[in-house]
PDB file of N, CA, C and O in Angstrom:
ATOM      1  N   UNK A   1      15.871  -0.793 -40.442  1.00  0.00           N
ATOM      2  CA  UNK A   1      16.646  -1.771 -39.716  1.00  0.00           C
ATOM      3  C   UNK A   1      16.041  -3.154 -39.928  1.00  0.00           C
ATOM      4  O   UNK A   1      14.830  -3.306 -40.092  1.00  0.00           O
ATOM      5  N   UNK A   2      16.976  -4.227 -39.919  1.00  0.00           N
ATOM      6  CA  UNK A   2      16.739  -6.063 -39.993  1.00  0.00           C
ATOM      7  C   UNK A   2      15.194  -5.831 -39.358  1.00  0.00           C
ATOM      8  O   UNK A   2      14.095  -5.829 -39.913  1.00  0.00           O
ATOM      9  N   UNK A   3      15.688  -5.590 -37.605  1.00  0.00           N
ATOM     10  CA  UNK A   3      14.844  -5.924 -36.752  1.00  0.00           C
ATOM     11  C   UNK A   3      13.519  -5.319 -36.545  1.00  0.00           C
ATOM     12  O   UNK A   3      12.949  -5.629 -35.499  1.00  0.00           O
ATOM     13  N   UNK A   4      12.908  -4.489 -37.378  1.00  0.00           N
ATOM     14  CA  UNK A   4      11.587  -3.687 -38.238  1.00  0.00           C
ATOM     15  C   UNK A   4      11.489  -4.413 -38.788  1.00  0.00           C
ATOM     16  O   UNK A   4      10.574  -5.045 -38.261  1.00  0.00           O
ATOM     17  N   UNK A   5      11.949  -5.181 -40.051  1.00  0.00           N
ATOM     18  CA  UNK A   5      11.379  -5.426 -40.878  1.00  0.00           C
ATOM     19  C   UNK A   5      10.546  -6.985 -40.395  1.00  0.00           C
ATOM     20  O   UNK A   5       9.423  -7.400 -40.680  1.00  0.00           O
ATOM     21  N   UNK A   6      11.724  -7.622 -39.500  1.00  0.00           N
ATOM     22  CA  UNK A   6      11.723  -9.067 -38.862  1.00  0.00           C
ATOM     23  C   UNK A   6      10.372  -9.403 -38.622  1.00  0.00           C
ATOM     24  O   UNK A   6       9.538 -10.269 -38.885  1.00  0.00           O
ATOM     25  N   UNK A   7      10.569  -7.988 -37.801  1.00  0.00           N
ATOM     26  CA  UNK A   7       9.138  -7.831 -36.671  1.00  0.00           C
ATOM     27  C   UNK A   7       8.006  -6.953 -36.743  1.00  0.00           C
ATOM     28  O   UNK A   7       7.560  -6.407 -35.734  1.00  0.00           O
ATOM     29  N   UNK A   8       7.558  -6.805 -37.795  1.00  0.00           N
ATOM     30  CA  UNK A   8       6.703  -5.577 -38.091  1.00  0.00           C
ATOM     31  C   UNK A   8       5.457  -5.484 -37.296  1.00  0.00           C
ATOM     32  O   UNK A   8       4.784  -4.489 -37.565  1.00  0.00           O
ATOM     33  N   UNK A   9       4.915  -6.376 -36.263  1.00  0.00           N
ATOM     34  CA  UNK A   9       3.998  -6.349 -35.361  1.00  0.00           C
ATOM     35  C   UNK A   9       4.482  -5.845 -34.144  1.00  0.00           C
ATOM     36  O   UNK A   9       3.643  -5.532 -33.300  1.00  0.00           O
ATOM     37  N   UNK A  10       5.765  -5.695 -33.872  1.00  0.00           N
ATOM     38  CA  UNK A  10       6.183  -4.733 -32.725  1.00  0.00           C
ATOM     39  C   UNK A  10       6.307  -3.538 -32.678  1.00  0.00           C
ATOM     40  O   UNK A  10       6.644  -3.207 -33.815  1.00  0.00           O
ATOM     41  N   UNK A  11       6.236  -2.575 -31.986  1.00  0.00           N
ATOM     42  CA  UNK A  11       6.035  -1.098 -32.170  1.00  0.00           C
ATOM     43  C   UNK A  11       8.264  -0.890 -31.922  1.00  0.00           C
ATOM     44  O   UNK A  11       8.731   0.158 -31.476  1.00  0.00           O
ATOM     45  N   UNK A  12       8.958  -1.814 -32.234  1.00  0.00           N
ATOM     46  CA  UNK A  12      10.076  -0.964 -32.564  1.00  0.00           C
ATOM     47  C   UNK A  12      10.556   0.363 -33.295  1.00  0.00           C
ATOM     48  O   UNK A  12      10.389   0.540 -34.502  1.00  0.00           O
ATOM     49  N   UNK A  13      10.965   0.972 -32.730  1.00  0.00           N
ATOM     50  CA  UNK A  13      12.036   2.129 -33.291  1.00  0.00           C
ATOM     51  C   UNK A  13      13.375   2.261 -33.487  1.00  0.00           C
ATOM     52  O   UNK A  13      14.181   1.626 -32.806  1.00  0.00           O
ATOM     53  N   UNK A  14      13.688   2.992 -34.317  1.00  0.00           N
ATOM     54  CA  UNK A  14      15.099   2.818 -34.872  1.00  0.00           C
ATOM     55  C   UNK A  14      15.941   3.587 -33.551  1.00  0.00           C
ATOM     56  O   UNK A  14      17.112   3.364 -33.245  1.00  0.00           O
ATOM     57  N   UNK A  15      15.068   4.481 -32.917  1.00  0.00           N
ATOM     58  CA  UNK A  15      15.988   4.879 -32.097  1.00  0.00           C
ATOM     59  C   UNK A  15      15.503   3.903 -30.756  1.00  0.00           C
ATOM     60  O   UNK A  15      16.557   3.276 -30.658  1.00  0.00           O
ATOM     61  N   UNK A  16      14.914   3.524 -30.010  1.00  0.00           N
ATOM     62  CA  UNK A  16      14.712   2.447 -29.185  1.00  0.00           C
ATOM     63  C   UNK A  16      16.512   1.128 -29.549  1.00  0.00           C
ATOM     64  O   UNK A  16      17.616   0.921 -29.046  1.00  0.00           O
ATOM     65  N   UNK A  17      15.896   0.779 -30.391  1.00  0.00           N
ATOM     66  CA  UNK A  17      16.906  -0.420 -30.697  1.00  0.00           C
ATOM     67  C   UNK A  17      18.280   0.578 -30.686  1.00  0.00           C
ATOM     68  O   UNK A  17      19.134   0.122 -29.925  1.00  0.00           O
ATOM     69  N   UNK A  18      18.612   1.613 -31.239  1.00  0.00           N
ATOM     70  CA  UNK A  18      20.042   2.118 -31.094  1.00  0.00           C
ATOM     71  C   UNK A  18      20.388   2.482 -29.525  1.00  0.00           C
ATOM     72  O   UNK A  18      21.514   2.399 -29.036  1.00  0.00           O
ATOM     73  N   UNK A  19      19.460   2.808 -28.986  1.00  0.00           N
ATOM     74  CA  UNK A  19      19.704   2.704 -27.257  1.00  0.00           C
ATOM     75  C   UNK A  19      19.703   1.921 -26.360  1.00  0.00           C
ATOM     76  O   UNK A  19      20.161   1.979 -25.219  1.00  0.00           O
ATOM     77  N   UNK A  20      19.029   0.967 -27.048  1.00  0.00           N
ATOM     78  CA  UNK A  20      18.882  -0.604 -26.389  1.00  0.00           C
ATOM     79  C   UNK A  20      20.791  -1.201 -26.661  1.00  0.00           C
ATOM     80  O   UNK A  20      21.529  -1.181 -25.676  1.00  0.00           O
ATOM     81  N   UNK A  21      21.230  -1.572 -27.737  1.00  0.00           N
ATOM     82  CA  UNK A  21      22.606  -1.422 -28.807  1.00  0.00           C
ATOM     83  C   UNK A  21      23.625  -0.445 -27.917  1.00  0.00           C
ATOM     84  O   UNK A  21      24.737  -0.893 -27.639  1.00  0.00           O
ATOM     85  N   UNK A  22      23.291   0.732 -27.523  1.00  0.00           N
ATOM     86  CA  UNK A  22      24.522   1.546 -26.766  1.00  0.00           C
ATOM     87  C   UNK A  22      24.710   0.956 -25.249  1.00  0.00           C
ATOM     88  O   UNK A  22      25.753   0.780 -24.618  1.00  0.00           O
ATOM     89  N   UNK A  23      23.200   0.683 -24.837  1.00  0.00           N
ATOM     90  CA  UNK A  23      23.258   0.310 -23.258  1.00  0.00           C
ATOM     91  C   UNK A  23      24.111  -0.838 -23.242  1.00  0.00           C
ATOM     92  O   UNK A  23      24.935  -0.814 -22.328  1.00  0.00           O
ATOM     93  N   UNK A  24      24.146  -1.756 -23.933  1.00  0.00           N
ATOM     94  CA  UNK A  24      24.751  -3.105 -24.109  1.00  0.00           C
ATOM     95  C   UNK A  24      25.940  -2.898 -24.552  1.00  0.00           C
ATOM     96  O   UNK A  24      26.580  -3.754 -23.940  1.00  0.00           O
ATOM     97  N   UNK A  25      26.922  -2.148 -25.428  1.00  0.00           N
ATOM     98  CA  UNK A  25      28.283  -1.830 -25.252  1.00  0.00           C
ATOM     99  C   UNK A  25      28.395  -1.150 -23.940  1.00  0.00           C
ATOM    100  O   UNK A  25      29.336  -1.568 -23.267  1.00  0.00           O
ATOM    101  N   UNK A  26      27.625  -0.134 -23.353  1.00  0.00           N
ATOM    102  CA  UNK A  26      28.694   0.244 -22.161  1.00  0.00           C
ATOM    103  C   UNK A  26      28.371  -0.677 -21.129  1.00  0.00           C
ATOM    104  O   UNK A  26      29.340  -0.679 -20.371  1.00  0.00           O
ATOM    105  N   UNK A  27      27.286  -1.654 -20.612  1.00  0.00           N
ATOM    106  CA  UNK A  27      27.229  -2.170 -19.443  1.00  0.00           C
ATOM    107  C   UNK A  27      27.333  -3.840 -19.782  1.00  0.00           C
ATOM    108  O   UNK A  27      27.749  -4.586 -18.896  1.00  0.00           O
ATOM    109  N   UNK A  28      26.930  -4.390 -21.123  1.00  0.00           N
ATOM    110  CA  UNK A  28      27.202  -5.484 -21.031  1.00  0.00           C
ATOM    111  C   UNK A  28      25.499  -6.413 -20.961  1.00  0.00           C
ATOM    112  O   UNK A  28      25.157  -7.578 -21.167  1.00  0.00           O
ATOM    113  N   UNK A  29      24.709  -5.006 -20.515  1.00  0.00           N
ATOM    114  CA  UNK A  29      23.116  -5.673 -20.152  1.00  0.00           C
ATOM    115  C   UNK A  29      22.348  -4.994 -20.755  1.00  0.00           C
ATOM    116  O   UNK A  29      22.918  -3.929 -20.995  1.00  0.00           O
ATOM    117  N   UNK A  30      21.328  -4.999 -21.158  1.00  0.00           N
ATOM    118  CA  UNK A  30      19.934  -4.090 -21.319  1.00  0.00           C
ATOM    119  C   UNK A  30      19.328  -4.125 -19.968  1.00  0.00           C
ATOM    120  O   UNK A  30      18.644  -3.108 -19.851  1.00  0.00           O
ATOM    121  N   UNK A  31      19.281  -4.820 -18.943  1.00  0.00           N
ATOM    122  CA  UNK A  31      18.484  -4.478 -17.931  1.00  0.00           C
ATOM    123  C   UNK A  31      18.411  -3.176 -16.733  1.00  0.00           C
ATOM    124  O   UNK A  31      19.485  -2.681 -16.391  1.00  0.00           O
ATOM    125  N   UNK A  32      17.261  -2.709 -16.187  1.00  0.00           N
ATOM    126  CA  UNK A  32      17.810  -1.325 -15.419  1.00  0.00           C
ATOM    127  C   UNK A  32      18.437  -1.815 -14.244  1.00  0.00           C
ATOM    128  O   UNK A  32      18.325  -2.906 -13.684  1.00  0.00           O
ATOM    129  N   UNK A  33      19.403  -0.397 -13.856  1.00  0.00           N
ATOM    130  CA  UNK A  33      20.392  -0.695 -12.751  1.00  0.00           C
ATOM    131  C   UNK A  33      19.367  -1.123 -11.610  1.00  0.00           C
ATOM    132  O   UNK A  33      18.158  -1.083 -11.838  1.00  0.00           O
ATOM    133  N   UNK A  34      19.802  -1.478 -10.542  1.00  0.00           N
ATOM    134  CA  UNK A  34      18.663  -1.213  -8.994  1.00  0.00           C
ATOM    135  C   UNK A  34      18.664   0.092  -8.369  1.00  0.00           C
ATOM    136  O   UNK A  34      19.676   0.574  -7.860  1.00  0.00           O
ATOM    137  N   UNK A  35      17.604   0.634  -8.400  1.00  0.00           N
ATOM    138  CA  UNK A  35      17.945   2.130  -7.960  1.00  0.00           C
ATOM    139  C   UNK A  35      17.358   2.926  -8.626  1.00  0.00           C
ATOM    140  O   UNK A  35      16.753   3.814  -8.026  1.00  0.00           O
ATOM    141  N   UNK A  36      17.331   2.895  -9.915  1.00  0.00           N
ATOM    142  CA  UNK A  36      17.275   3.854 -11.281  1.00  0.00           C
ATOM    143  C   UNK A  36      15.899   4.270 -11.486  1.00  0.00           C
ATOM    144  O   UNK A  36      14.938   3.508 -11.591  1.00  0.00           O
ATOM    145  N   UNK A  37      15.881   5.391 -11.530  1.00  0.00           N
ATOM    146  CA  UNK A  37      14.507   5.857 -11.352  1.00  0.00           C
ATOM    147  C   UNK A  37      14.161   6.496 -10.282  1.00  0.00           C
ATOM    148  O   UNK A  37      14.989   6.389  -9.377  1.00  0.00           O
ATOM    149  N   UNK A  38      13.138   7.196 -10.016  1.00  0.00           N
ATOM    150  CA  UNK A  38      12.755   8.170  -8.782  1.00  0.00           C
ATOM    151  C   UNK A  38      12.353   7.089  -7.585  1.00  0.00           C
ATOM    152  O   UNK A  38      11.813   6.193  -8.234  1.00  0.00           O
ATOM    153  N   UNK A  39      12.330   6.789  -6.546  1.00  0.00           N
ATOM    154  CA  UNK A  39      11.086   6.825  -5.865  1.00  0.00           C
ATOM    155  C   UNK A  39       9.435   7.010  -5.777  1.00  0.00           C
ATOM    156  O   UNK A  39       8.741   8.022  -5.881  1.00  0.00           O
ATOM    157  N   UNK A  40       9.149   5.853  -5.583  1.00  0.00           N
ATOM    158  CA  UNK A  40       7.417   6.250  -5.579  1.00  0.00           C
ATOM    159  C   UNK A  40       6.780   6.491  -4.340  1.00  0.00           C
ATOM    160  O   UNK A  40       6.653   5.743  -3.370  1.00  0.00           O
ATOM    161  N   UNK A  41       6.462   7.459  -4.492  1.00  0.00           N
ATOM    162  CA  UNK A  41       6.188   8.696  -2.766  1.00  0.00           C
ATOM    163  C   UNK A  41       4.622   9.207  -3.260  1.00  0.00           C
ATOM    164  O   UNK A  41       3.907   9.823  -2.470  1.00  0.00           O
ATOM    165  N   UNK A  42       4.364   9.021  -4.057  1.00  0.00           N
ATOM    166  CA  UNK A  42       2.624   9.865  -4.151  1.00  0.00           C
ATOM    167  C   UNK A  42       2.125   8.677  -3.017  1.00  0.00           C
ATOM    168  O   UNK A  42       1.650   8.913  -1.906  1.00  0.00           O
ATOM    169  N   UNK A  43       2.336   7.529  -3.537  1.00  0.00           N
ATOM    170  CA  UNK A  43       1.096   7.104  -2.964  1.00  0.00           C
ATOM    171  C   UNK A  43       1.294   6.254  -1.796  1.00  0.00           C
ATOM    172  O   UNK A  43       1.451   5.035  -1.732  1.00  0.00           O
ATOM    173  N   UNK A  44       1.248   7.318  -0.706  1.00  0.00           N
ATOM    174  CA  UNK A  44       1.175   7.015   0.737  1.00  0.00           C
ATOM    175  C   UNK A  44       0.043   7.023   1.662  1.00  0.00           C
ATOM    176  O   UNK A  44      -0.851   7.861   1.780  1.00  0.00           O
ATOM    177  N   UNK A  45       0.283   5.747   2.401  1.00  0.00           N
ATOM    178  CA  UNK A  45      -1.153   5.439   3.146  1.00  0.00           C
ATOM    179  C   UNK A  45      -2.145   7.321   3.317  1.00  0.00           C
ATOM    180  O   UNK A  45      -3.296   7.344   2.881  1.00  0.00           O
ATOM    181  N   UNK A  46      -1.654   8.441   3.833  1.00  0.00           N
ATOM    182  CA  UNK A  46      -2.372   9.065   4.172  1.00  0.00           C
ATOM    183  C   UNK A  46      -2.624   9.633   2.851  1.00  0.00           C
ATOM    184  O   UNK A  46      -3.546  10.435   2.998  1.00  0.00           O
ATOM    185  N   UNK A  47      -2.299   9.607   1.786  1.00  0.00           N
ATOM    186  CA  UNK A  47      -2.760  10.267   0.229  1.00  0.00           C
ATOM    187  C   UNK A  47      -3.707   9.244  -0.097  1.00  0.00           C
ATOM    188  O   UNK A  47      -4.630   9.746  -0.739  1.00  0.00           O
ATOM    189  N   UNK A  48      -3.874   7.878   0.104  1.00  0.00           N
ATOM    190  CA  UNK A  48      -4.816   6.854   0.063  1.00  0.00           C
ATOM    191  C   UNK A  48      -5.862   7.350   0.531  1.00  0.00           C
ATOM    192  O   UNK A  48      -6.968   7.518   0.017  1.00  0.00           O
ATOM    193  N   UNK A  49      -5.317   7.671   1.927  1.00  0.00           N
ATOM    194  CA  UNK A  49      -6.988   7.695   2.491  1.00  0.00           C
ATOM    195  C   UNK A  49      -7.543   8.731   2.391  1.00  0.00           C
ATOM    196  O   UNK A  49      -8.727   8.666   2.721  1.00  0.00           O
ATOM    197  N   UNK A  50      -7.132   9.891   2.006  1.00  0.00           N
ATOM    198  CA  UNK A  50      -7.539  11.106   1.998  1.00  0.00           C
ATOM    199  C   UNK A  50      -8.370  10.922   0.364  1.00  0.00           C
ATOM    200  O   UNK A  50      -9.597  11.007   0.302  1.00  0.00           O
ATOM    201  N   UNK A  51      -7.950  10.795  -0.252  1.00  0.00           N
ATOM    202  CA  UNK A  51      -8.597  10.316  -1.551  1.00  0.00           C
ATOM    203  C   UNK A  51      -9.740   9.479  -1.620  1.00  0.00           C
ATOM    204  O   UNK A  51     -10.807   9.787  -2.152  1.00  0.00           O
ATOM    205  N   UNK A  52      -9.390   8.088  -0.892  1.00  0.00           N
ATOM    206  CA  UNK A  52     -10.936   7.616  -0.209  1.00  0.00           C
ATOM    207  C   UNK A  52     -12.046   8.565   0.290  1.00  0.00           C
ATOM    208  O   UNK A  52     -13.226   8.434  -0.033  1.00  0.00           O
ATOM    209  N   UNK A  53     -11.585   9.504   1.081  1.00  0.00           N
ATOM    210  CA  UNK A  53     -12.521   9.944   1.891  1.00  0.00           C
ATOM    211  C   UNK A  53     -13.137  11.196   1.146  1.00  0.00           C
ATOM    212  O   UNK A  53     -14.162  11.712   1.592  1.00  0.00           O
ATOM    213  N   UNK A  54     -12.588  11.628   0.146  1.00  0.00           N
ATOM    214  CA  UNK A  54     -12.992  12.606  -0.753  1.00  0.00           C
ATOM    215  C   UNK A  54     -13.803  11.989  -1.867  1.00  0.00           C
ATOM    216  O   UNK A  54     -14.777  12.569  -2.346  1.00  0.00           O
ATOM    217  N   UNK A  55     -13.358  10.725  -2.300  1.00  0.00           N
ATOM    218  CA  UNK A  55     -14.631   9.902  -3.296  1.00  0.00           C
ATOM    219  C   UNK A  55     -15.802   9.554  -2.622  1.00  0.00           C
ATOM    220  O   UNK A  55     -16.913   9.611  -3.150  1.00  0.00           O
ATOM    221  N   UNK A  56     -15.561   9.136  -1.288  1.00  0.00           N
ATOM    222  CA  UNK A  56     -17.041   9.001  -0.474  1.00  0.00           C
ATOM    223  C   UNK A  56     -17.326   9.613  -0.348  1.00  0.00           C
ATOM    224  O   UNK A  56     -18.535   9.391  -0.278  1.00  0.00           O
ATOM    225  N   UNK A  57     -17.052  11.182  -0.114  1.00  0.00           N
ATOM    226  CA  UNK A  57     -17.761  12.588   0.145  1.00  0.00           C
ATOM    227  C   UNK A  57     -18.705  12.814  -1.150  1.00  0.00           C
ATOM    228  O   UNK A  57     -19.680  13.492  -0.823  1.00  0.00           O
ATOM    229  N   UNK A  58     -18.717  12.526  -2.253  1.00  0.00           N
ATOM    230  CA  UNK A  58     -18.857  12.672  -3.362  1.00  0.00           C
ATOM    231  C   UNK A  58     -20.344  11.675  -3.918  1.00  0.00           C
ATOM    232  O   UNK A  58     -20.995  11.923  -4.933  1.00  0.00           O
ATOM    233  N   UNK A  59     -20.531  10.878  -3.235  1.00  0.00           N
ATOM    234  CA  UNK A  59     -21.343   9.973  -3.781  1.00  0.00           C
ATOM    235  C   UNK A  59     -22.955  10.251  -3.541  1.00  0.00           C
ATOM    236  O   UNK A  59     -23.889   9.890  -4.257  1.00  0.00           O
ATOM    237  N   UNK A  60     -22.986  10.968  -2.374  1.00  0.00           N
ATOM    238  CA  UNK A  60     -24.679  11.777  -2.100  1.00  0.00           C
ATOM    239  C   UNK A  60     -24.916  12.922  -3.187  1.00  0.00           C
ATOM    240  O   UNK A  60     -25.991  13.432  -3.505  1.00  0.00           O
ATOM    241  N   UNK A  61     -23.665  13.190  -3.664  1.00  0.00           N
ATOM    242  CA  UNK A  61     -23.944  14.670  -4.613  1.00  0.00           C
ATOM    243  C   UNK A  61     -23.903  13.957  -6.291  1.00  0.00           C
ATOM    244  O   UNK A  61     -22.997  13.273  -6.766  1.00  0.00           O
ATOM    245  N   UNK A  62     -25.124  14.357  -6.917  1.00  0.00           N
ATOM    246  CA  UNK A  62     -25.048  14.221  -8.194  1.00  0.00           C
ATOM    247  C   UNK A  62     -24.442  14.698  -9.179  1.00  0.00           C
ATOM    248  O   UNK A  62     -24.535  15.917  -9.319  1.00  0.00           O
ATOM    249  N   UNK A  63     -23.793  14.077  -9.981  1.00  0.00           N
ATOM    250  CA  UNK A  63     -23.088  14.727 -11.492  1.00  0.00           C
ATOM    251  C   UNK A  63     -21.804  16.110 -10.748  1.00  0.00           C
ATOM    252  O   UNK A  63     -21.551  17.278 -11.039  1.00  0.00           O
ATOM    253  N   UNK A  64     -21.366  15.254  -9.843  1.00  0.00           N
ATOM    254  CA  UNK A  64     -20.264  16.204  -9.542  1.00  0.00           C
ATOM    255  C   UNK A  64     -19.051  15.290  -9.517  1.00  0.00           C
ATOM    256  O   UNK A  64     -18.204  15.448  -8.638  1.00  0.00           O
ATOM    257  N   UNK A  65     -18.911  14.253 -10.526  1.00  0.00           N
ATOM    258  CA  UNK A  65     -17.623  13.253 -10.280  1.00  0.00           C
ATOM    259  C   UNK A  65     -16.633  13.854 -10.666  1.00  0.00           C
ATOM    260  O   UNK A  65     -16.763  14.622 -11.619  1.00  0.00           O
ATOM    261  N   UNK A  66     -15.549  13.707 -10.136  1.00  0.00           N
ATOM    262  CA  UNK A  66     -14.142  13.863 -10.191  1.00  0.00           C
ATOM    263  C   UNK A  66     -13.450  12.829 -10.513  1.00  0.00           C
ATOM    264  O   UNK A  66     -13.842  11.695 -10.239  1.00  0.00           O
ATOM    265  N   UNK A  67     -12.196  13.097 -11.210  1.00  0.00           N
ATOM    266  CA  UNK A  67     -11.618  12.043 -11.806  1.00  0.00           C
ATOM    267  C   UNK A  67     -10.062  12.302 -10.535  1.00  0.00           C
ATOM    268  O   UNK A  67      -9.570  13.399 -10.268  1.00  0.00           O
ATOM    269  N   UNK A  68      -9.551  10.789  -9.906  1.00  0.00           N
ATOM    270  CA  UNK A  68      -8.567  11.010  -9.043  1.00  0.00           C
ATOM    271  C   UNK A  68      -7.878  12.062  -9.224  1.00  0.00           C
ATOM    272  O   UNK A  68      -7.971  12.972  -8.399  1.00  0.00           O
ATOM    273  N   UNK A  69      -7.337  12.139  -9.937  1.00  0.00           N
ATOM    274  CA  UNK A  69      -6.284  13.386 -10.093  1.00  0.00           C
ATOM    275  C   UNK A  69      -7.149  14.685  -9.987  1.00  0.00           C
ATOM    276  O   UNK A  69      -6.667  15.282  -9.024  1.00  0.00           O
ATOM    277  N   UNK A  70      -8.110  15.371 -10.457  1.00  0.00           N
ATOM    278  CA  UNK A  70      -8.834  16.134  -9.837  1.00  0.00           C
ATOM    279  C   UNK A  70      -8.930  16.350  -8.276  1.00  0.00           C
ATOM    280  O   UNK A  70      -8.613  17.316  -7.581  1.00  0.00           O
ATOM    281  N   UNK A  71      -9.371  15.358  -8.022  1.00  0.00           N
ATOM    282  CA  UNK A  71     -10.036  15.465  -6.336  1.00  0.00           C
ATOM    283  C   UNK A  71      -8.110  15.028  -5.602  1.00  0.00           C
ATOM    284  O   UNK A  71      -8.111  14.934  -4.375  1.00  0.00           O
ATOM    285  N   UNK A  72      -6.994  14.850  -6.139  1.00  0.00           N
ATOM    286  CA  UNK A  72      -5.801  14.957  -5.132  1.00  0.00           C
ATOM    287  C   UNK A  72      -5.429  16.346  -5.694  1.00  0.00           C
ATOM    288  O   UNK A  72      -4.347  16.597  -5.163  1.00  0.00           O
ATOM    289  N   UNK A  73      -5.751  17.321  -6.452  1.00  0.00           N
ATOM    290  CA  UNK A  73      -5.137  18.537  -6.822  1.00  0.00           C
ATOM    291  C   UNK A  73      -5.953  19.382  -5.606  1.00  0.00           C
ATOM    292  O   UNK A  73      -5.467  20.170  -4.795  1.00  0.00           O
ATOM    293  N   UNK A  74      -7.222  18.991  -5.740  1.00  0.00           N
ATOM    294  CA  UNK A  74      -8.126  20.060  -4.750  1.00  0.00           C
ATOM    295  C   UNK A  74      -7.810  20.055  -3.715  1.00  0.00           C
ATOM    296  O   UNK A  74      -8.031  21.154  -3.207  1.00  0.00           O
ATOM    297  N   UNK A  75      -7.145  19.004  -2.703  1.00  0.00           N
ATOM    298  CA  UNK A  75      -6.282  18.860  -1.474  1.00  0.00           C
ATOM    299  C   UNK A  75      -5.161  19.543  -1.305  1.00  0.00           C
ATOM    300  O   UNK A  75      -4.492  19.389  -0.283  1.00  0.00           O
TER     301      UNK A  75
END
């Protein structure tokens, strides 16, 4: 495509740009609707703090680090 060759420092794809190209015949925009997409629900004050309080649990004990996602699975 033109716009590869234009731009060869951008990580374009041929299929990116053909979906970018379809969104714009049916809506007129490339931009996302309002709405679109899930909800962001992980990270709620009490998943905050519970996570806090499990990294501070952690800091008297040696060579036992956990990486976040570890220590919110063990909950």
């Amino acid at each position: 495509m033109e716009l590869t060759n234009e731009f060869p420092n951008k990580l374009y794809t041929a299929g990116s740009i053909k979906g970018l190209l379809m969104k714009f015949r049916d809506t007129g925009a490339v931009n996302r609707l309002t709405g679109s997409g899930g909800p962001r629900s992980a990270r709620t004050e009490e998943n905050v703090d519970l996570a806090n309080d499990l990294v501070v649990s952690q800091e008297d004990t040696l060579q036992t680090h956990r990486m976040v996602r570890e220590i919110l699975i063990i909950t």
